[in-house]
FIKOLZA-1660 file (N, C-alpha, C; in steps of 0.1 Angstrom, whole numbers, plus 5000, padded with zeros to 4 digits):
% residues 140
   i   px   py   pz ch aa at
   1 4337 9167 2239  A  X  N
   1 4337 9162 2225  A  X CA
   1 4345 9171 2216  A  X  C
   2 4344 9185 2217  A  X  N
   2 4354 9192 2211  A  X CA
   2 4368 9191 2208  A  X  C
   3 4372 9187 2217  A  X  N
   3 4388 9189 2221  A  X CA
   3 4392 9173 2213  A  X  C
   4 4382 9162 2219  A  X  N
   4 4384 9152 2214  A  X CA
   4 4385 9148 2197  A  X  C
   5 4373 9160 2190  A  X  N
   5 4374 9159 2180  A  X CA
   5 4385 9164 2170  A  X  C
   6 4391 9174 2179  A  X  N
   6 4399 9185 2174  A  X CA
   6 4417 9176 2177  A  X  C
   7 4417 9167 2183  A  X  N
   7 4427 9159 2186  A  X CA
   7 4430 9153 2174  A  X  C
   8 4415 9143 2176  A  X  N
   8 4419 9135 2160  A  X CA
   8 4421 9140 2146  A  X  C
   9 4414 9151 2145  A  X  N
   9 4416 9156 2133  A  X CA
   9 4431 9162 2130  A  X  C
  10 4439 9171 2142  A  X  N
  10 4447 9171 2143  A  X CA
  10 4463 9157 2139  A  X  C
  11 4456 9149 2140  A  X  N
  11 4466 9136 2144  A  X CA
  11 4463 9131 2129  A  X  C
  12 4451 9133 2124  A  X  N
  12 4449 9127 2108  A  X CA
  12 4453 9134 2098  A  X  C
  13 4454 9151 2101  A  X  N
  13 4462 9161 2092  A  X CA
  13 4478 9152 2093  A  X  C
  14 4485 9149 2103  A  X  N
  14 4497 9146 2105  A  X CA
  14 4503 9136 2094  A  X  C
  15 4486 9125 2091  A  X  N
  15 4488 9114 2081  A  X CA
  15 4489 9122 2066  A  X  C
  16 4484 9128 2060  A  X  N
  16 4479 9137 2048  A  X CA
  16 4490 9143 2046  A  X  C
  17 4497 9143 2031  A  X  N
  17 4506 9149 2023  A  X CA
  17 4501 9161 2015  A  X  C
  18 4485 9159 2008  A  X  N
  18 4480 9168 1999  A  X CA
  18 4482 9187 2008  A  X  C
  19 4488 9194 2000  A  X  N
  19 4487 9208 2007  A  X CA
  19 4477 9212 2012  A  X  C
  20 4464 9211 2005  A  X  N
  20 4457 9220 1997  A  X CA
  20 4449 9210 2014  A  X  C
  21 4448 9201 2015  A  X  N
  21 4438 9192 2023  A  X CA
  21 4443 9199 2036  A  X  C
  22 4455 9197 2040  A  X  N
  22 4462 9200 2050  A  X CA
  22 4461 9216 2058  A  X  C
  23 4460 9224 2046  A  X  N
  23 4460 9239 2044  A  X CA
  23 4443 9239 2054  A  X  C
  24 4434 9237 2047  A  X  N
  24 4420 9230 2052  A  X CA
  24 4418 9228 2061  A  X  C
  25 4422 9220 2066  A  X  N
  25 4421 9210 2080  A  X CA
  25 4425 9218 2088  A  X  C
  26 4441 9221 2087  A  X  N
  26 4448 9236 2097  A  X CA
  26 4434 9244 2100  A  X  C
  27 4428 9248 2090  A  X  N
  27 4417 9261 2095  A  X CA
  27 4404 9253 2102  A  X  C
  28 4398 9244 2099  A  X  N
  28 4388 9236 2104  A  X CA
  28 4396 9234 2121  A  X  C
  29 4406 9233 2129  A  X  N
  29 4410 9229 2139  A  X CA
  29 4409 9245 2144  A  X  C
  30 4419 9253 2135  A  X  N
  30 4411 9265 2141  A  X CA
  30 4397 9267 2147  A  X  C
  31 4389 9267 2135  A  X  N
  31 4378 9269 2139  A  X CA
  31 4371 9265 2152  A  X  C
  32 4371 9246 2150  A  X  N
  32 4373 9242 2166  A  X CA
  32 4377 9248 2177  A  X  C
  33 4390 9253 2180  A  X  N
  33 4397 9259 2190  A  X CA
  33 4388 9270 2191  A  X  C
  34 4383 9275 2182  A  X  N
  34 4379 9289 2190  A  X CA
  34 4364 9289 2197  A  X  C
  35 4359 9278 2188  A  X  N
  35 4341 9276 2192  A  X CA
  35 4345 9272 2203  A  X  C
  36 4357 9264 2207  A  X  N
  36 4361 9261 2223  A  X CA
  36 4360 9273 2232  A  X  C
  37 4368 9277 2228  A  X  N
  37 4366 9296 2236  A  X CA
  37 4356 9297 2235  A  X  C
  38 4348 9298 2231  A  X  N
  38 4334 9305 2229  A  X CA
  38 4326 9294 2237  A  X  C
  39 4325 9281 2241  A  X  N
  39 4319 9276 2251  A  X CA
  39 4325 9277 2263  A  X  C
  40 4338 9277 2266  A  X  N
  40 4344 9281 2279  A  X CA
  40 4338 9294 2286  A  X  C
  41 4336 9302 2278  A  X  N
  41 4331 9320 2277  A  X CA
  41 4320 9314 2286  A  X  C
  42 4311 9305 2275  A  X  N
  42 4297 9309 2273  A  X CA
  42 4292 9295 2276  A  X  C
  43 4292 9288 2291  A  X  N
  43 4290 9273 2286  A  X CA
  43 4277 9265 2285  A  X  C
  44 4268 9275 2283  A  X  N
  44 4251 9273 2283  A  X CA
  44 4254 9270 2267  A  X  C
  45 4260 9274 2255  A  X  N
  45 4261 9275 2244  A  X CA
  45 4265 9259 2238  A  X  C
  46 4268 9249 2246  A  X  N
  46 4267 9237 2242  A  X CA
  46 4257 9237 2237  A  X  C
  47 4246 9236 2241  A  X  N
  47 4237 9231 2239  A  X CA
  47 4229 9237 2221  A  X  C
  48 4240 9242 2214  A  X  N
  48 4233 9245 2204  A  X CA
  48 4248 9239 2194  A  X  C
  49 4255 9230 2199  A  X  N
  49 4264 9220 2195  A  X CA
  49 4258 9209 2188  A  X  C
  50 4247 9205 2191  A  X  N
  50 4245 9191 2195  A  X CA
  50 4246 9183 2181  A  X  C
  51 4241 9188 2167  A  X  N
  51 4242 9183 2153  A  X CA
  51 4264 9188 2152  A  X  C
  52 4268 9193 2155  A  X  N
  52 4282 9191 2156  A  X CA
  52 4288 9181 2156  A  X  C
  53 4284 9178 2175  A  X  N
  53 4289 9168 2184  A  X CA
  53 4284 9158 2179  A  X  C
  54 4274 9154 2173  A  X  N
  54 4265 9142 2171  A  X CA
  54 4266 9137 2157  A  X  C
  55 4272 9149 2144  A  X  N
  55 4268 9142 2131  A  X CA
  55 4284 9146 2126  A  X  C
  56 4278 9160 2126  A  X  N
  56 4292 9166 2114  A  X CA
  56 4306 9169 2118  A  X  C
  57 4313 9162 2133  A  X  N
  57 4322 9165 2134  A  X CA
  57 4326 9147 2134  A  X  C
  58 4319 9141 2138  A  X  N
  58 4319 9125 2135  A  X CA
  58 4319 9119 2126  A  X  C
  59 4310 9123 2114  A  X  N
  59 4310 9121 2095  A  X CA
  59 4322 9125 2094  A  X  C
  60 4329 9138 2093  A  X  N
  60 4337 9143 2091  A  X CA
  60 4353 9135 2095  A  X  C
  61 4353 9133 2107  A  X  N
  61 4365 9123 2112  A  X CA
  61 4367 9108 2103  A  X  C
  62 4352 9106 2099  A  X  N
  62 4350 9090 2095  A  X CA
  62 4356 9089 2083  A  X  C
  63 4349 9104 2073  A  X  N
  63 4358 9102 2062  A  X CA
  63 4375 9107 2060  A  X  C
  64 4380 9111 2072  A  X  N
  64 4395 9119 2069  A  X CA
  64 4399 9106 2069  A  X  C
  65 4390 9095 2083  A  X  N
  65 4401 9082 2086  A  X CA
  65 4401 9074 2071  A  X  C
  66 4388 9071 2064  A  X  N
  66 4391 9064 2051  A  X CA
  66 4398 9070 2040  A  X  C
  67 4398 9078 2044  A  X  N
  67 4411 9088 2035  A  X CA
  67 4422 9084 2036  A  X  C
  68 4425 9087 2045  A  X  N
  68 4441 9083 2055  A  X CA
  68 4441 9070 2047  A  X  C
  69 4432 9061 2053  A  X  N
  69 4431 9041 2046  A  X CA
  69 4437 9042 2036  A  X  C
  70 4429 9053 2027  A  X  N
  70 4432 9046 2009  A  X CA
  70 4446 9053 2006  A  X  C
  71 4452 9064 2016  A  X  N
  71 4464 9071 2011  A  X CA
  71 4473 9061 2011  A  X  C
  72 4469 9048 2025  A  X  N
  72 4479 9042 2023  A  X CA
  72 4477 9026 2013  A  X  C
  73 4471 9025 2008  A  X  N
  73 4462 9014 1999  A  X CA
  73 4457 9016 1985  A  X  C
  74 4454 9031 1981  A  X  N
  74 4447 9031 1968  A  X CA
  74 4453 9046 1960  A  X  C
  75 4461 9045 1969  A  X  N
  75 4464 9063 1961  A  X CA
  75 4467 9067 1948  A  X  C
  76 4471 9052 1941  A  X  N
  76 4474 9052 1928  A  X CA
  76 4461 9048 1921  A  X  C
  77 4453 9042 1928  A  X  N
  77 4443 9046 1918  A  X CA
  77 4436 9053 1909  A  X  C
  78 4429 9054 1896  A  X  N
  78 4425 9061 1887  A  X CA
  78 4418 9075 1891  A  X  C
  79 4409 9068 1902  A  X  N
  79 4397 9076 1909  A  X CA
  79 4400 9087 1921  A  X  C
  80 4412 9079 1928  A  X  N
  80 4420 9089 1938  A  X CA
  80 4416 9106 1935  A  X  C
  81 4422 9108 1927  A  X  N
  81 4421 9125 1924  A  X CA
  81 4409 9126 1925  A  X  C
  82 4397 9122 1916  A  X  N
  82 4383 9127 1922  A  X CA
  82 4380 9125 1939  A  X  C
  83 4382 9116 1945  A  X  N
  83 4381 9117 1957  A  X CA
  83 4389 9128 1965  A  X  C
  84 4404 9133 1961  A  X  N
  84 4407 9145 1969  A  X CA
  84 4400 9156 1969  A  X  C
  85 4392 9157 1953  A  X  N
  85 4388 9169 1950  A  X CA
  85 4374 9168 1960  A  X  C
  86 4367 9158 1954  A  X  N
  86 4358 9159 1966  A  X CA
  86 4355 9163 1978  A  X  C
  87 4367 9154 1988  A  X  N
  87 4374 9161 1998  A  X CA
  87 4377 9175 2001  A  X  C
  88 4383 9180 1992  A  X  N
  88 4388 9194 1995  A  X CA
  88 4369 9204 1996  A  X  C
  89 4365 9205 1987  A  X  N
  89 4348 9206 1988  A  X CA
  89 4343 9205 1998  A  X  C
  90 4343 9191 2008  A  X  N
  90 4334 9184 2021  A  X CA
  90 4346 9197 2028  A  X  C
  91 4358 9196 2031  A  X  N
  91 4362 9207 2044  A  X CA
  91 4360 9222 2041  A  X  C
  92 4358 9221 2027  A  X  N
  92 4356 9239 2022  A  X CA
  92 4341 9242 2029  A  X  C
  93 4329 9228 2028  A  X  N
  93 4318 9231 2031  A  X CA
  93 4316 9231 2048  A  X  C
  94 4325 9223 2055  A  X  N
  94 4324 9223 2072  A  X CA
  94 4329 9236 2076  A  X  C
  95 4340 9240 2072  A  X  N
  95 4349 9250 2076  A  X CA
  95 4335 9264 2072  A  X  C
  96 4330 9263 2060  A  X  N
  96 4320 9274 2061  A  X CA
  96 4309 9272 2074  A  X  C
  97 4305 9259 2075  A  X  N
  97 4296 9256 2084  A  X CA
  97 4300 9257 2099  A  X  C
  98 4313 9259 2103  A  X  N
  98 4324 9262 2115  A  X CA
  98 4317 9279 2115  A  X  C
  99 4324 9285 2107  A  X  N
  99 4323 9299 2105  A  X CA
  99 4313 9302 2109  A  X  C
 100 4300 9302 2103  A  X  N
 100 4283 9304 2107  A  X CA
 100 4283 9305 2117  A  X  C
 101 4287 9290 2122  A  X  N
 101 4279 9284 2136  A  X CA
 101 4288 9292 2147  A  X  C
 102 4304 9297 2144  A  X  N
 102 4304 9310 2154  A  X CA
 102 4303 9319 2155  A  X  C
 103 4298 9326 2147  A  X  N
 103 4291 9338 2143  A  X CA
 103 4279 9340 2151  A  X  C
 104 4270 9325 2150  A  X  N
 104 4259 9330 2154  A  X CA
 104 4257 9325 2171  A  X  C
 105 4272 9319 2173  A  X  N
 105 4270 9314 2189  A  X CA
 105 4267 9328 2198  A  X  C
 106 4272 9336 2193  A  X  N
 106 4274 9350 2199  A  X CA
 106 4264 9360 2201  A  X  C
 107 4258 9354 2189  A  X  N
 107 4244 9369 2192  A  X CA
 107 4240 9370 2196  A  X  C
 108 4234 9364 2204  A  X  N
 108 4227 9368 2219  A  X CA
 108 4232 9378 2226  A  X  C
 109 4244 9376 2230  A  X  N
 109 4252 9380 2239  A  X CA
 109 4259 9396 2233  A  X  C
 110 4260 9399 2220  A  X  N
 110 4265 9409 2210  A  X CA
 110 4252 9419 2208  A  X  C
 111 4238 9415 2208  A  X  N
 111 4225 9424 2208  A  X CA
 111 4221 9423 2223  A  X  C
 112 4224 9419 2235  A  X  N
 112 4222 9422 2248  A  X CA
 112 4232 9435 2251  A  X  C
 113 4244 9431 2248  A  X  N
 113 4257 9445 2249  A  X CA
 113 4248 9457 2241  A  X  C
 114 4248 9451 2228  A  X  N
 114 4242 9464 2222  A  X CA
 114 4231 9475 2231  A  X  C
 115 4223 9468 2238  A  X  N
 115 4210 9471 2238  A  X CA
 115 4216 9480 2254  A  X  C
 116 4227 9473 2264  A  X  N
 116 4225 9477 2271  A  X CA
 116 4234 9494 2270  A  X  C
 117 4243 9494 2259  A  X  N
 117 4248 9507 2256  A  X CA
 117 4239 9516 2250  A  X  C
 118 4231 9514 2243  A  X  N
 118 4219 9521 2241  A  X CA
 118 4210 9525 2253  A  X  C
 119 4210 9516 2261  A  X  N
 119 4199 9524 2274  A  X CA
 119 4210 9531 2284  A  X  C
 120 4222 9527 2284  A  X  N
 120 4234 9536 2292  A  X CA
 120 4231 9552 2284  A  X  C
 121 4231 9551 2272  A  X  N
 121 4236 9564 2263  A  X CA
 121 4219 9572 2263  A  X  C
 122 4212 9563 2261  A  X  N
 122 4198 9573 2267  A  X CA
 122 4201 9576 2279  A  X  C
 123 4199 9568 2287  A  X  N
 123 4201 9576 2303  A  X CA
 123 4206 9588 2308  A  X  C
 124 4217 9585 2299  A  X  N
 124 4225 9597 2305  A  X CA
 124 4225 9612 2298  A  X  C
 125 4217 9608 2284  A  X  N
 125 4210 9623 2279  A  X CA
 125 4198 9627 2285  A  X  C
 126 4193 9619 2290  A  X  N
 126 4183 9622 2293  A  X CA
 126 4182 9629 2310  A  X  C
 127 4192 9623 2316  A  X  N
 127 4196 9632 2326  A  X CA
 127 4203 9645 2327  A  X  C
 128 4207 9647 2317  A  X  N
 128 4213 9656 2310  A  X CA
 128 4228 9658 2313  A  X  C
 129 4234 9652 2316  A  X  N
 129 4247 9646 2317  A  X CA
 129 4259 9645 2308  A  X  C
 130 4250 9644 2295  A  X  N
 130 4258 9646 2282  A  X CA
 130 4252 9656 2275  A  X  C
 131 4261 9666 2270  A  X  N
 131 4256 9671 2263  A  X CA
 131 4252 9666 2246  A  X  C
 132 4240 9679 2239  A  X  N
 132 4239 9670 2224  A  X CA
 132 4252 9675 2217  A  X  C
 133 4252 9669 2206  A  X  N
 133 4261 9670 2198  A  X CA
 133 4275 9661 2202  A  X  C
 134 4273 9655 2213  A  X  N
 134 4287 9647 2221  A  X CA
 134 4294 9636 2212  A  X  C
 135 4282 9630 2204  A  X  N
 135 4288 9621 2197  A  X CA
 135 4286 9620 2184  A  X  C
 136 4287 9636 2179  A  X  N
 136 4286 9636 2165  A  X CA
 136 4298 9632 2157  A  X  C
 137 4307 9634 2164  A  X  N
 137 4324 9625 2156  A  X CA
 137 4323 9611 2154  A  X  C
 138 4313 9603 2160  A  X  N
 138 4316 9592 2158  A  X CA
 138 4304 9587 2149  A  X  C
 139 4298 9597 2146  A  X  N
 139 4286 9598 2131  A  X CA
 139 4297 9593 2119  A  X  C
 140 4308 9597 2116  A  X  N
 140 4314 9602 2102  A  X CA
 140 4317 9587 2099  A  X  C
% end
């Protein structure tokens, strides 16, 4: 569903002249591509997709497409401009909501690392293996 959605969005930037929309969307496909990586990594991590795949990447496509419609039908309209601005807002708000959601795909896996260099770095003082003071340079 990713790739699929990252397609279209891609193919609907191609319709869109506004910079500012375009500029946007560029980063929102980013964002996609990389949550991509991050389930390829990690592919148990779908499963915390599912309001993505199911609402906000499908809302999101539905309105770029009536976008696209009225670019070619209403653009001279009065109201047009409030609706870009609009728009620009709805991808400023996903694109933050992109961001979060990979940030937090990760934590698990970012406080598992942590925890286990912590019990590596006990162990081995505690065997006495390192001496103290070993990592006081990396205090500063």
């Amino acid at each position: 569903f990713l790739k699929q959605s990252l397609y279209k969005i891609e193919r609907l930037n191609i319709e869109i002249e506004h910079s500012k929309i375009k500029e946007d969307l560029y980063h929102t496909a980013t964002m996609i591509k990389f949550i991509i990586q991050i389930v390829e990594q990690y592919p148990h991590k779908i499963e915390k997709l599912s309001k993505l795949e199911n609402f906000y990447l499908p809302t999101l496509i539905s309105i770029l497409e009536n976008y696209t419609r009225l670019l070619k039908t209403n653009r001279y309209d009065k109201d047009f401009d409030g609706v870009e601005a609009k728009l620009i807002k709805t991808i400023y708000l996903v694109n933050e909501a992109l961001t979060n959601l990979s940030e937090t795909l990760c934590d698990d896996e970012i406080l598992d690392l942590s925890s286990d260099m912590s019990v590596l770095e006990t162990m081995l003082k505690r065997d006495g293996l390192v001496k103290e003071g070993t990592l006081d340079e990396f205090k500063k």
